[in-house]
C-alpha positions in Angstrom: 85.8 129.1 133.4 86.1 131.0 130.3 84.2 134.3 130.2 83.5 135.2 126.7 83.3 131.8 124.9 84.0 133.6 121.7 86.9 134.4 122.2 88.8 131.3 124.1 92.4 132.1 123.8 94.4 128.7 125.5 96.2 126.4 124.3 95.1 124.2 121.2 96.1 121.2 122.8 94.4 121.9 126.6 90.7 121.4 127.3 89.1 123.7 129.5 87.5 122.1 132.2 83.5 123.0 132.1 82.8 124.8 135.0 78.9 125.1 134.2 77.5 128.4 132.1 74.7 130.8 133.2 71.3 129.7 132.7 70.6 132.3 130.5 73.7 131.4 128.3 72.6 127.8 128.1 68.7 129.2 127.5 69.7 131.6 124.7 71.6 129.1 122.7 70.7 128.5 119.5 68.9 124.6 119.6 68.7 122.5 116.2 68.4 119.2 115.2 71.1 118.7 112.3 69.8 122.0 110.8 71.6 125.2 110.9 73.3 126.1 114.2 72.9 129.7 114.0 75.9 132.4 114.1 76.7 131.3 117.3 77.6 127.9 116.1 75.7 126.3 119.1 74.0 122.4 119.1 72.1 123.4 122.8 74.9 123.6 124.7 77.8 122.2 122.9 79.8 124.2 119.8 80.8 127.3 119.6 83.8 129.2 118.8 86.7 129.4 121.3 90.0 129.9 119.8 92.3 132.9 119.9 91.5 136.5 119.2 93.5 136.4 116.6 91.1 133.9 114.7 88.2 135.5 115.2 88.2 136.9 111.8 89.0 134.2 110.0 86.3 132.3 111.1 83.4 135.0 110.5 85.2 135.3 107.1 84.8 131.7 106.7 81.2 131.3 107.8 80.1 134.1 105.6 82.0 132.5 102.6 80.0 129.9 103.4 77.1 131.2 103.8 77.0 132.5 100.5 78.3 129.6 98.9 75.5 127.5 100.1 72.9 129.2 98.6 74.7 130.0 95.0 74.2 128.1 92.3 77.3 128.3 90.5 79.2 127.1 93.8 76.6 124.2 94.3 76.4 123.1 90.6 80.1 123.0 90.5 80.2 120.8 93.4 77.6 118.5 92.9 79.6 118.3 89.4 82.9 117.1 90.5 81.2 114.9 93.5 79.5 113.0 90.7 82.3 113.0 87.5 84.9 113.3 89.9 84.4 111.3 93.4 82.0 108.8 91.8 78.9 109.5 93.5 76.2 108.5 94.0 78.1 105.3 96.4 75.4 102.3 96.4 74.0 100.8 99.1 74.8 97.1 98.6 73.7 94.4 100.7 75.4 92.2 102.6 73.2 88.5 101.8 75.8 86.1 103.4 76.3 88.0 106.6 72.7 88.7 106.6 71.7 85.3 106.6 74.2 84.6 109.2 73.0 86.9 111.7 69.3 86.8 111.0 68.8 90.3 109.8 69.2 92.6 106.7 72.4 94.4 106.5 72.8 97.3 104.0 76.1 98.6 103.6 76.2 102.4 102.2 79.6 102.0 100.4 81.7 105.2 101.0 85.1 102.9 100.3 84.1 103.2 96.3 84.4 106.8 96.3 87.4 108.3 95.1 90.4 108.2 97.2 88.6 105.0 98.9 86.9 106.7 102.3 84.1 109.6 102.4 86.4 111.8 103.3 86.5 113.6 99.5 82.8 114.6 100.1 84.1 117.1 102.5 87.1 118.2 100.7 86.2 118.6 97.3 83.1 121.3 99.1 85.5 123.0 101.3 88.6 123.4 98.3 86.0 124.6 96.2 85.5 127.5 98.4 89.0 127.7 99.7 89.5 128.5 96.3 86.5 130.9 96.0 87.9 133.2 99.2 90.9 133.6 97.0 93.2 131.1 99.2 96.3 129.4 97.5 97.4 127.0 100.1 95.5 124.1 101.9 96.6 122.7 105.3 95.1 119.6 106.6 95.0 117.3 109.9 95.0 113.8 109.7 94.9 110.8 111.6 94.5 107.6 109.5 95.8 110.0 106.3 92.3 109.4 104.6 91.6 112.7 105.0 95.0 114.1 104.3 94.9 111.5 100.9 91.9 113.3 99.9 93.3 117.0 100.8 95.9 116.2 98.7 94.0 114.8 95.7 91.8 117.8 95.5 95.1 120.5 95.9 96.2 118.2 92.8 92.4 118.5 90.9 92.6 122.5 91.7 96.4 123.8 91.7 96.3 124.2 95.4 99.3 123.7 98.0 99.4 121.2 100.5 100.4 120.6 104.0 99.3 117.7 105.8 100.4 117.4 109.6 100.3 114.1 111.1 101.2 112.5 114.7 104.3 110.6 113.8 102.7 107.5 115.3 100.3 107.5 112.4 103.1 108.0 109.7 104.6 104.8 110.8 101.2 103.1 111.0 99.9 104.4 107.8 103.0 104.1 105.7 101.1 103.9 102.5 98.7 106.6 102.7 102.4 109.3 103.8 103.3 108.1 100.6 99.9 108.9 98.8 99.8 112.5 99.7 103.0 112.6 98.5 102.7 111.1 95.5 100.0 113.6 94.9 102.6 116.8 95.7 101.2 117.5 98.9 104.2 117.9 101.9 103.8 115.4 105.0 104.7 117.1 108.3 105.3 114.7 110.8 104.2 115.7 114.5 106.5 114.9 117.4 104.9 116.3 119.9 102.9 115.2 122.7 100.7 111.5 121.9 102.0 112.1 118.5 98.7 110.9 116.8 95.8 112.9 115.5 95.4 115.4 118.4 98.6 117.0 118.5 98.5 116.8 114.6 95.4 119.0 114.9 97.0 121.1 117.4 99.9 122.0 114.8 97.6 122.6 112.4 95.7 125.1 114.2 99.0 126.9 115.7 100.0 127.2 111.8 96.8 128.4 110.4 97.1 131.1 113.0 100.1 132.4 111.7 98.6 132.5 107.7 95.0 132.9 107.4 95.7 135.5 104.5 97.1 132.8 101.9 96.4 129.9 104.0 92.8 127.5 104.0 92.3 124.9 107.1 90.9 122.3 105.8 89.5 120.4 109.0 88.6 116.9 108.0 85.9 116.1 111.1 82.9 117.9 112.5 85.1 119.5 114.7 86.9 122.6 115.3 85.1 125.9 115.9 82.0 127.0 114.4 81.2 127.0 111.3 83.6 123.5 110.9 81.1 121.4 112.7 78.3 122.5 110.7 80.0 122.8 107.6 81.7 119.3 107.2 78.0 117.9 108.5 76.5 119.9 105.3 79.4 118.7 102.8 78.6 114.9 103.8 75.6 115.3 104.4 75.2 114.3 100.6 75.9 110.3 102.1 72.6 110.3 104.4 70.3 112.1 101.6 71.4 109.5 99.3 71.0 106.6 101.7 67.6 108.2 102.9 66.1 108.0 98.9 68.1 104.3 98.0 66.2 103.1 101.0 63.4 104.3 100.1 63.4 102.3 96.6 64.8 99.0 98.7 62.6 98.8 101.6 59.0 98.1 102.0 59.0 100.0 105.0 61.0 103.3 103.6 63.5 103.1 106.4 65.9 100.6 108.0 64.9 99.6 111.7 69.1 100.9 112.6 71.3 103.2 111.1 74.9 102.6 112.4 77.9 104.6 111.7 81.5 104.6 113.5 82.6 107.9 115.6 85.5 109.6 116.2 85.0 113.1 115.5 82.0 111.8 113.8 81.6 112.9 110.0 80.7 109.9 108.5 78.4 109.7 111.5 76.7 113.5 111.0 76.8 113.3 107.3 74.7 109.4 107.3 72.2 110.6 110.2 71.2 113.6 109.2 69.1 111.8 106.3 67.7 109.9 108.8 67.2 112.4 111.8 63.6 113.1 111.1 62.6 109.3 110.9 61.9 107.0 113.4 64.8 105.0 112.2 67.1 104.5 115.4 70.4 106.0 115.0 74.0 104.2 116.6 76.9 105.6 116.4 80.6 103.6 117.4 83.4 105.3 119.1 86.5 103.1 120.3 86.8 101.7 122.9 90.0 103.1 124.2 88.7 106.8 123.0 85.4 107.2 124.0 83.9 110.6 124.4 80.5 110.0 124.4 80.9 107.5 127.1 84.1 108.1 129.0 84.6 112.2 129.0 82.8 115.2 130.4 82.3 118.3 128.6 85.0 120.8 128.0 86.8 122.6 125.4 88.9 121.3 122.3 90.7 122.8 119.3 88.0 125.9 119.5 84.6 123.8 120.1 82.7 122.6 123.4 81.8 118.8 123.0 82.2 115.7 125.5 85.8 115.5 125.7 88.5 113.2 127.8 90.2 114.8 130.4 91.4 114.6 133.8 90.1 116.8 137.1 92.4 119.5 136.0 91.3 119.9 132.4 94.3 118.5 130.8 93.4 116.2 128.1 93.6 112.2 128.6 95.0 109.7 126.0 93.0 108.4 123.7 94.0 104.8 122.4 92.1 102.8 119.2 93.6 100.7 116.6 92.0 103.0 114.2 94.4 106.1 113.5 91.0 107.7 112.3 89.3 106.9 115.9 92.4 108.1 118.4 90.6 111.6 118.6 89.8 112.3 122.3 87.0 114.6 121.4 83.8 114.4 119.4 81.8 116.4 117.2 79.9 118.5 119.1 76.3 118.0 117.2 77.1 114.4 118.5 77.3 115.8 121.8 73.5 117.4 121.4 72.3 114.4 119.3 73.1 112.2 122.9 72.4 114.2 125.3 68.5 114.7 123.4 68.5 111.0 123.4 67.9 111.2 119.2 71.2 109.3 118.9 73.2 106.5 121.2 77.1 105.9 121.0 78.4 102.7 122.3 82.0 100.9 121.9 83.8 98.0 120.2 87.1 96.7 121.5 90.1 96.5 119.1 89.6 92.9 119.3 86.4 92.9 118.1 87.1 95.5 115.6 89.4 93.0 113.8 86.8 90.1 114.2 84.7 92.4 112.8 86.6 93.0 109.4 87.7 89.7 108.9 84.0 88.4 108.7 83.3 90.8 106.1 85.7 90.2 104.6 85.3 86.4 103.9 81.4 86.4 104.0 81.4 89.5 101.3 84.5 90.2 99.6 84.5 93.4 101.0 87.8 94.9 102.9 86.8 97.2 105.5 88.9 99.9 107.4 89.0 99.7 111.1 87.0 102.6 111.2 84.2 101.1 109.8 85.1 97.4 111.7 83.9 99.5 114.5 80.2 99.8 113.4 80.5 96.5 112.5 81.8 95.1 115.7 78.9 97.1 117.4 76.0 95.4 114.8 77.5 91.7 115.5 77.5 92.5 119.2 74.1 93.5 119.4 72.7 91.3 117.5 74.1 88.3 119.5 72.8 90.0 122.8 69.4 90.8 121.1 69.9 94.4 121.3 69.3 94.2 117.6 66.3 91.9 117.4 66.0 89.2 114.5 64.6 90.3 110.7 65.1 93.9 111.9 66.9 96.2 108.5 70.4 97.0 109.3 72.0 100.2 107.7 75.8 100.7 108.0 77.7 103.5 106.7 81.3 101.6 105.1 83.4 104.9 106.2 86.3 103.7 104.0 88.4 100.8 102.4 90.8 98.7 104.1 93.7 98.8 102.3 95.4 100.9 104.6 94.9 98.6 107.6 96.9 95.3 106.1 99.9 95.8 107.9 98.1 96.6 111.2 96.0 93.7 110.1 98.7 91.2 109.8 100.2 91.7 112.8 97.3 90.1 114.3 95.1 87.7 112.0 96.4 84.2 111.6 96.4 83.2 108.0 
């Protein structure tokens, strides 16, 4: 049991198993609904801010930067600048007429593989470099997991004059060969992790361990909604730019306004937060996708991860478990913990696909649309074909799926397991 759960001060890489908090704790929480979490950094029970005293600072400096970012123009203008000149944005909402007609319902497909550096991860990045930049930081460090995130970290050090460090599992580096040799390409230095799973977890772990040791030069840029408060809330607010979009290009599509399903693959979940929080105030039901093999929502209890309390997976000791998806981007053993509150209100559901089905999944859309999807995304698909074959989704309901990012990653990993 951790007493002050501002100030958690294990290991990165350890959960602490939840033990249950005072009743007034829990009751004195700040409560939202995809709205701002308070100082506290608290989605009822989930969030927070445990990482090592020697952090503290940094983060308070970090939400007050952001704070004040947020609500100045020149910051905002500038942003909504280079996310429209720069990432390509607005992304358009194409639908998916072959498939549709297949399965009986209308399938949107909000199409975050066209932005710029092919995922939504630059919605994120751009916002937090900008102000990286503003608190007078010179250096960016980065996790990543499928190297989406780490592409994009990378392309805005390039676009702004920053450094770059990216730290990824050395699994991943052999998996994702291509995207290594994007981020270098775009100057930034790949550090291989060797430690523990070697995927996206210890990757994060590194990062965290390294930030600790710079914070006066150094910007984290965490690439989930994840991490100690404000992270959570602050990735949710850079993308949330993908659901307010997809809220008012539904609105000009649809008779009704809204789809009947908004469905959005999860692993720490910031496609996810970013797509439902334009949709959290309808009656639009929201589904989000974890893998099978990692699945927080489903599979884990809550506990404490790289500084936030979520649903995590871990053993009776606290230790954390192995996550396994075919998905670098999904092999996170955590997940957001707004996520966390969204299930536990009943406002959102999480469910699983199977690598197997993930792969079905993206080879479907692939010949019925002409559109490449990474297994991310092949997860919310997987989930949409499943349901709608078991009549979870009933027929002529309006389908909405957030296309987290391209697929041209995935072809080797692909390969190895379509027949041609």
């Amino acid at each position: 049991m951790i007493s002050n759960p501002g100030t958690e001060a294990s290991s990165p890489d350890i959960a602490t198993r939840d033990q249950g908090e005072p009743t007034a704790v829990l009751a004195a929480a700040e409560r939202s609904l995809m709205s701002d979490p308070g100082h506290r950094g608290r989605f009822a029970e989930f969030g927070g801010r445990f990482v090592p005293e020697s952090l503290i600072p940094a983060c308070e400096e970090l939400e007050a930067a952001f704070r004040d970012a947020r609500i100045d123009p020149h910051f905002t203008q500038r942003l909504s600048h280079l996310l429209d000149v720069y990432a390509g944005r607005p992304t358009p909402v194409t639908p998916a007429p072959r498939l549709s007609a297949e399965l009986g319902i209308t399938l949107l497909l909000k199409r975050e593989d066209l932005a710029h550096t092919g995922s939504h991860k630059i919605n994120n990045v751009i916002g937090q470099s900008l102000l990286a930049q503003r608190m007078g930081r010179t250096r960016l460090i980065a996790e990543t997991g499928a190297g989406q995130h780490g592409v994009a970290t990378a392309t805005a050090g390039a676009l702004l004059g920053l450094d770059v460090t990216v730290y990824m599992g050395e699994v991943d580096t052999a998996r994702q060969e291509l995207n290594v040799f994007r981020m270098e390409l775009l100057g930034a230095e790949v550090v291989p992790v060797t430690t523990g799973t070697r995927t996206l977890k210890d990757a994060t772990n590194e990062a965290l361990r390294q930030w600790v040791s710079r914070t006066e030069d150094t910007y984290y840029c965490i690439g989930s909604v994840m991490g100690p408060h404000p992270y959570p809330w602050m990735v949710r607010e850079f993308q949330r730019v993908i659901g307010r979009e997809a809220r008012q290009q539904c609105a000009s599509l649809l008779i009704r306004g809204v789809p009947d399903v908004v469905v959005a693959c999860v692993g720490g979940g910031s496609n996810a937060a970013g797509t439902f929080a334009g949709f959290v105030d309808t009656t639009t039901r929201l589904v989000g996708v974890e893998a099978a093999g990692g699945a927080a929502m489903t599979d884990g209890s809550v506990g404490i991860l790289h500084g936030f309390r979520s649903q995590v997976l871990q053993d009776e000791d606290g230790q954390i478990a192995e996550a396994h998806s075919i998905s670098a981007g999904l092999d996170y053993p955590g997940v957001g913990p707004e996520h966390a509150a969204l299930g536990g209100s009943g406002r959102a559901e999480y469910v699983t696909a199977t690598d197997e089905e993930v792969v079905e999944a993206v080879v479907r859309l692939a010949r019925a649309e002409g559109i490449l999807a990474a297994l991310e995304s092949g997860h919310a698909l997987a989930w949409i074909l499943r349901a709608v074959a078991s009549g979870d989704i009933t027929p002529g309901s309006t389908v909405l799926m957030t296309l987290s990012g391209r697929g041209d990653k995935d072809v080797s990993e692909l390969r190895k397991r379509v027949g041609t």
